[in-house]
Backbone as XML, in Angstrom:
<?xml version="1.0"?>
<chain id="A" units="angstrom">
  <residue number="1" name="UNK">
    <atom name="N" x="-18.351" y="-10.335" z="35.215"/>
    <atom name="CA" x="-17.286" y="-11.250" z="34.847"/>
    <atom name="C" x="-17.674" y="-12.084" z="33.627"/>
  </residue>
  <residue number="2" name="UNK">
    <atom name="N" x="-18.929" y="-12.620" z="33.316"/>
    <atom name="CA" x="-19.133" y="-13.639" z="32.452"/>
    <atom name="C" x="-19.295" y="-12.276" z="31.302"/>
  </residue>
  <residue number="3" name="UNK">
    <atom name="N" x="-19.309" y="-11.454" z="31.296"/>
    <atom name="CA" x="-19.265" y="-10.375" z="29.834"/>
    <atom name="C" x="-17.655" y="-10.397" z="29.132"/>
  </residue>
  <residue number="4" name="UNK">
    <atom name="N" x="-16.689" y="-10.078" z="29.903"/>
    <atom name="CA" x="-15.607" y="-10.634" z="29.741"/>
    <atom name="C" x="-15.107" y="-11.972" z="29.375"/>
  </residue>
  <residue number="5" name="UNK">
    <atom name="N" x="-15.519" y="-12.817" z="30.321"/>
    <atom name="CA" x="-15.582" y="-14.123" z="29.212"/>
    <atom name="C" x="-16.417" y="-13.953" z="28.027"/>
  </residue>
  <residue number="6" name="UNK">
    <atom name="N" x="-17.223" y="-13.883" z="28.212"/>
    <atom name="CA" x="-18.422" y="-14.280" z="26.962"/>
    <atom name="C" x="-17.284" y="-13.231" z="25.348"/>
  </residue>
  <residue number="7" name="UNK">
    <atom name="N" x="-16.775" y="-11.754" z="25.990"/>
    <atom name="CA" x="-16.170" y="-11.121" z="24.929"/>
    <atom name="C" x="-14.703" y="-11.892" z="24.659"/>
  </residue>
  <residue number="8" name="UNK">
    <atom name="N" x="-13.820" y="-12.794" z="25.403"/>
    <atom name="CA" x="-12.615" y="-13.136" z="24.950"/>
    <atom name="C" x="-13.387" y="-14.202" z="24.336"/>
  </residue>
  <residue number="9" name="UNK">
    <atom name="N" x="-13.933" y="-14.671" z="24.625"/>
    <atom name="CA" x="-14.775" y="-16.702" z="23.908"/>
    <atom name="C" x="-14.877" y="-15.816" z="22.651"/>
  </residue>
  <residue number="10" name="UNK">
    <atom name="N" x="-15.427" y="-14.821" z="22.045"/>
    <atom name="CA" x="-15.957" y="-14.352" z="20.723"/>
    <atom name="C" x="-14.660" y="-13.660" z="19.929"/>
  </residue>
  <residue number="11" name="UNK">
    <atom name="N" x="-14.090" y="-13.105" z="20.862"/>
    <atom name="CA" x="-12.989" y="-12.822" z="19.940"/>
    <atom name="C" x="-11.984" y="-13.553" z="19.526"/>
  </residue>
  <residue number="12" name="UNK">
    <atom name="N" x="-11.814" y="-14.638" z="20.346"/>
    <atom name="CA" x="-10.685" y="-16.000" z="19.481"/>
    <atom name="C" x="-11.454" y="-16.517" z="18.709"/>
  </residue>
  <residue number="13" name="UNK">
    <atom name="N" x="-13.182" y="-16.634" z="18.508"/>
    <atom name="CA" x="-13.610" y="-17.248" z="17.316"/>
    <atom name="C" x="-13.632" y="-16.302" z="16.270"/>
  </residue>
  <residue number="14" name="UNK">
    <atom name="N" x="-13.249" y="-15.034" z="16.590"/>
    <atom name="CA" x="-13.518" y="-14.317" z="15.063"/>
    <atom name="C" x="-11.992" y="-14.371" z="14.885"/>
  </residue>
  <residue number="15" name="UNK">
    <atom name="N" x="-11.240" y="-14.443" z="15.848"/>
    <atom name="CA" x="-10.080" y="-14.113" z="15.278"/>
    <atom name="C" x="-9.596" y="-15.684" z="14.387"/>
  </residue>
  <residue number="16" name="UNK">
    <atom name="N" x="-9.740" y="-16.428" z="15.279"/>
    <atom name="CA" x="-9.482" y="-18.161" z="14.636"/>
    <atom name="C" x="-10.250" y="-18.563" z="13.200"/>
  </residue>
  <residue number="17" name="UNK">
    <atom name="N" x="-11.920" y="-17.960" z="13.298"/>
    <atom name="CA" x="-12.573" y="-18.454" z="12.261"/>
    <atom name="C" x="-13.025" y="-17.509" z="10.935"/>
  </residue>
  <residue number="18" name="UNK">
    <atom name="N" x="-13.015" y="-15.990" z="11.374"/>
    <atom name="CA" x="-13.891" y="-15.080" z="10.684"/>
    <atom name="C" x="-12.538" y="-14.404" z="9.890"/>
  </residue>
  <residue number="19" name="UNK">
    <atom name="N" x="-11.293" y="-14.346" z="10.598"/>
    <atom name="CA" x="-10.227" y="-13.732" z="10.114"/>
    <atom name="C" x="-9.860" y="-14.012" z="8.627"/>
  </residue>
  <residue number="20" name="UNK">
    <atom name="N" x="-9.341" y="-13.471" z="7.495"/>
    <atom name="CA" x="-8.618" y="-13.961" z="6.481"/>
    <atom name="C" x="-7.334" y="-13.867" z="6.888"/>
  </residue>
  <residue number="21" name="UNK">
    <atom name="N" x="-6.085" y="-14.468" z="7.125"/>
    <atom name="CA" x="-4.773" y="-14.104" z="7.210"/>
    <atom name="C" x="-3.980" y="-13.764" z="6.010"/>
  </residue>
  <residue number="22" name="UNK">
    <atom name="N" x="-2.884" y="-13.625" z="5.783"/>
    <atom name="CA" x="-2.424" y="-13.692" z="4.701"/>
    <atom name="C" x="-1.443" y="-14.319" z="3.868"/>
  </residue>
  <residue number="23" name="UNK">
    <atom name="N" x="-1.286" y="-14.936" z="3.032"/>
    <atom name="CA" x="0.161" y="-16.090" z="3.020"/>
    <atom name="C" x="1.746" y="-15.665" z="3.465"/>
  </residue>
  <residue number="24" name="UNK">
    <atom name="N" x="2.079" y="-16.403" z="3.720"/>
    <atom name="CA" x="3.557" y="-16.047" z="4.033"/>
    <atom name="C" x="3.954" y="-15.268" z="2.624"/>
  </residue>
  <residue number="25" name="UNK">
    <atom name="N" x="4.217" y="-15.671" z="1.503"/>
    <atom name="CA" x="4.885" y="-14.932" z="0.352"/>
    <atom name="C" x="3.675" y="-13.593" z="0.334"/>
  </residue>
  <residue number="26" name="UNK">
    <atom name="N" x="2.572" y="-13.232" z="0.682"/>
    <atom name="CA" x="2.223" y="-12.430" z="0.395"/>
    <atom name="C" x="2.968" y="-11.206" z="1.683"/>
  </residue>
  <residue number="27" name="UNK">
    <atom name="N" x="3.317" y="-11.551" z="2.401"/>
    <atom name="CA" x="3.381" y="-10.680" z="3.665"/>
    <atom name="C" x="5.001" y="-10.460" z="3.096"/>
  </residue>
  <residue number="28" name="UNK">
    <atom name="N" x="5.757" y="-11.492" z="2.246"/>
    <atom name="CA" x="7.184" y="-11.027" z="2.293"/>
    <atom name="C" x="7.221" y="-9.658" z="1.426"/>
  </residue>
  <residue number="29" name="UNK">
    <atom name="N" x="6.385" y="-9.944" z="0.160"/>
    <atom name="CA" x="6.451" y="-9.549" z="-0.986"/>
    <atom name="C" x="6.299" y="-7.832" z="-0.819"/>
  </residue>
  <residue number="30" name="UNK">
    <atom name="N" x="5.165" y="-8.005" z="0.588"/>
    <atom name="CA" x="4.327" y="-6.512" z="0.995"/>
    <atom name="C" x="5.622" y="-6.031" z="1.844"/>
  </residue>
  <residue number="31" name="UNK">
    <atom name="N" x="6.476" y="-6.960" z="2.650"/>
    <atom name="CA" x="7.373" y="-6.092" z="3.558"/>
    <atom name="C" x="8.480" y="-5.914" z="2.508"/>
  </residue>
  <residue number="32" name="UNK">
    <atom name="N" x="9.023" y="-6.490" z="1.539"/>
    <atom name="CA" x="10.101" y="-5.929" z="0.561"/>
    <atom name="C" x="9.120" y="-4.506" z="0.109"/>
  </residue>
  <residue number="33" name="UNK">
    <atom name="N" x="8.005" y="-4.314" z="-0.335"/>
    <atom name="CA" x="8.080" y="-3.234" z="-1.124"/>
    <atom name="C" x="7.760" y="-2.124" z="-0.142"/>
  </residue>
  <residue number="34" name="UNK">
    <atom name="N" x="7.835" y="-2.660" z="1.437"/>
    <atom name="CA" x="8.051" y="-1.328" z="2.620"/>
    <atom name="C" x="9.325" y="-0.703" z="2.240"/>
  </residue>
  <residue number="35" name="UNK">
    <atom name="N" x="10.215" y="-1.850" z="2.832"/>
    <atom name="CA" x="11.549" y="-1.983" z="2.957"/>
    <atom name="C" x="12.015" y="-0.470" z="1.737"/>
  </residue>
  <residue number="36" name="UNK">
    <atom name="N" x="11.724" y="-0.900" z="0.466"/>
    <atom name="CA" x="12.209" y="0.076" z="-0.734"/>
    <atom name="C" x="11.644" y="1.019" z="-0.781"/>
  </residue>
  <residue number="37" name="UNK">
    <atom name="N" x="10.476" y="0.641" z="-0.321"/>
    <atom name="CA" x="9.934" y="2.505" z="-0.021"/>
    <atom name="C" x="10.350" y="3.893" z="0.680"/>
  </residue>
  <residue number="38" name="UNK">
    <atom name="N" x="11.128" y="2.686" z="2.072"/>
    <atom name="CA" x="11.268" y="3.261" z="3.063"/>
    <atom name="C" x="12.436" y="4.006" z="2.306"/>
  </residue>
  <residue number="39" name="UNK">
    <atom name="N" x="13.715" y="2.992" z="1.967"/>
    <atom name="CA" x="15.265" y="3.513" z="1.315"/>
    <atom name="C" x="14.667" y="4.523" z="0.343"/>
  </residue>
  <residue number="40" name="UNK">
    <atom name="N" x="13.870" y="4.794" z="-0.347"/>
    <atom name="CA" x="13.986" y="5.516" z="-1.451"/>
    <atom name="C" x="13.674" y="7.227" z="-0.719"/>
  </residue>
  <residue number="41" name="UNK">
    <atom name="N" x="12.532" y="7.275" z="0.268"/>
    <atom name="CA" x="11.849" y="8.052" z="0.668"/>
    <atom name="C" x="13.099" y="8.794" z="1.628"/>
  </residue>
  <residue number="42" name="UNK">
    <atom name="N" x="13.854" y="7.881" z="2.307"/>
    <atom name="CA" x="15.177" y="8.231" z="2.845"/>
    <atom name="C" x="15.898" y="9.197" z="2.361"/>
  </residue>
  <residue number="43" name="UNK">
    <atom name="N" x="16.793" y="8.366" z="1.042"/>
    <atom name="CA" x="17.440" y="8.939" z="0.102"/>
    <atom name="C" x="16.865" y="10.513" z="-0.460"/>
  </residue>
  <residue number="44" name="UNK">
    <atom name="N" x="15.427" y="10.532" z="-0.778"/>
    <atom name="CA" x="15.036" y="11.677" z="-1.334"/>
    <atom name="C" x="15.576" y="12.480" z="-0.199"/>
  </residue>
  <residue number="45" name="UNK">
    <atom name="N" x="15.058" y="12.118" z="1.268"/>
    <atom name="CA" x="14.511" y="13.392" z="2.249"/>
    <atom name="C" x="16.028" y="13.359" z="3.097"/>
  </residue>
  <residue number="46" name="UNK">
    <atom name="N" x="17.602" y="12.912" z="2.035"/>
    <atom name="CA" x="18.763" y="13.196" z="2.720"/>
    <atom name="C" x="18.941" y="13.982" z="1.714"/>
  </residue>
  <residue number="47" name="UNK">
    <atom name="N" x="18.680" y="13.946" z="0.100"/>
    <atom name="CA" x="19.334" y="14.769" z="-0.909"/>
    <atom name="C" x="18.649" y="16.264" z="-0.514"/>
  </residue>
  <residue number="48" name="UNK">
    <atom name="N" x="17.872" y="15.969" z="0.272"/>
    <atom name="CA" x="17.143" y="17.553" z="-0.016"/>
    <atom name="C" x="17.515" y="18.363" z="1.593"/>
  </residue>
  <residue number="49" name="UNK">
    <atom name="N" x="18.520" y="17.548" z="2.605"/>
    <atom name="CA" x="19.118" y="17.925" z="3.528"/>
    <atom name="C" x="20.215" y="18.676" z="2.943"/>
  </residue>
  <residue number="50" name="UNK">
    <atom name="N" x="20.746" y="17.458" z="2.247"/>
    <atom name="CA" x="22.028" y="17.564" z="1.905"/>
    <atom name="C" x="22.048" y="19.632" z="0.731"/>
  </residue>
  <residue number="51" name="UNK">
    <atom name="N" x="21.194" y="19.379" z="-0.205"/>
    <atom name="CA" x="21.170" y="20.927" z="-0.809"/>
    <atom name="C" x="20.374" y="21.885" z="-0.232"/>
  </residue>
  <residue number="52" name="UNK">
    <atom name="N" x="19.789" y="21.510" z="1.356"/>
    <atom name="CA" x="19.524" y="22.922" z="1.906"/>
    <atom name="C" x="20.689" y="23.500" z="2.873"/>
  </residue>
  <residue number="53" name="UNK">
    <atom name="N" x="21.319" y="22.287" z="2.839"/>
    <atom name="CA" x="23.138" y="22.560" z="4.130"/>
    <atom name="C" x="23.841" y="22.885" z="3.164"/>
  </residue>
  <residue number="54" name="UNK">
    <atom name="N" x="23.798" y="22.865" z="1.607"/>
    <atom name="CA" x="24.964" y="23.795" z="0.722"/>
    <atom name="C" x="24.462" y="24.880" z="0.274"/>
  </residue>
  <residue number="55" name="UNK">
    <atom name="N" x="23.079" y="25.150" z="0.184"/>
    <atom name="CA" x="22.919" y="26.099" z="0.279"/>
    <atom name="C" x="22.724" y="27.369" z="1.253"/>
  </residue>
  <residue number="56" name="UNK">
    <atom name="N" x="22.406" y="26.831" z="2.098"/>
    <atom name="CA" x="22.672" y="27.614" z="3.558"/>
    <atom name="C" x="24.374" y="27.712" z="3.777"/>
  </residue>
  <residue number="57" name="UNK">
    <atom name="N" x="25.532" y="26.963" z="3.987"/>
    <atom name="CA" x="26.493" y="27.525" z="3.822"/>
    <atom name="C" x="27.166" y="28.495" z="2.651"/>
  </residue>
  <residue number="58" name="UNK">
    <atom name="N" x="26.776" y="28.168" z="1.325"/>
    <atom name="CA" x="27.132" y="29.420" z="0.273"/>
    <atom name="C" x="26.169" y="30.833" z="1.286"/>
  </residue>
  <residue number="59" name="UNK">
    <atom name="N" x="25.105" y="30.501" z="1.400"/>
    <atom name="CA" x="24.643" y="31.850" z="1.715"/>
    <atom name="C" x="25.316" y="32.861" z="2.958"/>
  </residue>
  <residue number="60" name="UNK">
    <atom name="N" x="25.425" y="31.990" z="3.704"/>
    <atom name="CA" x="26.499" y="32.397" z="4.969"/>
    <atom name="C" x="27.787" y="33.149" z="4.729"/>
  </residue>
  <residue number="61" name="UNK">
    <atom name="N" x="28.331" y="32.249" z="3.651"/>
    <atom name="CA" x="29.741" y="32.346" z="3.423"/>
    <atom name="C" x="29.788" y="33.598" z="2.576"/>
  </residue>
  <residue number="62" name="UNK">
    <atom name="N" x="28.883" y="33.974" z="1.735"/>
    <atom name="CA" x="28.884" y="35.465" z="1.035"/>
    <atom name="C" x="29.395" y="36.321" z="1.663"/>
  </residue>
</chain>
């Protein structure tokens, strides 16, 4: 039992003292350029739905 304590007592001091966090504007700045990553990566991987379903129907339709 006291190993368990002794490991939560050490991990709120590394987490409280040893940690760097990161600023609020830095964490926005990092989730906007998810955010656009995500839409762009989207967009690519619908355009390339979108011309394998017209091309699979022309081919059909021959």
């Amino acid at each position: 039992m006291s190993k368990l304590v002794s490991f939560v007592s050490e991990s709120y001091d590394e987490m409280r003292h040893k940690v760097s966090w990161p600023k609020l504007s830095e964490l926005q700045s990092s989730s906007v350029l998810v955010l656009v990553a995500s839409l762009i990566f989207a967009l690519v991987i619908g355009l390339i739905d979108l011309g394998f379903d017209t091309i699979m129907d022309w081919f059909y339709n021959l």
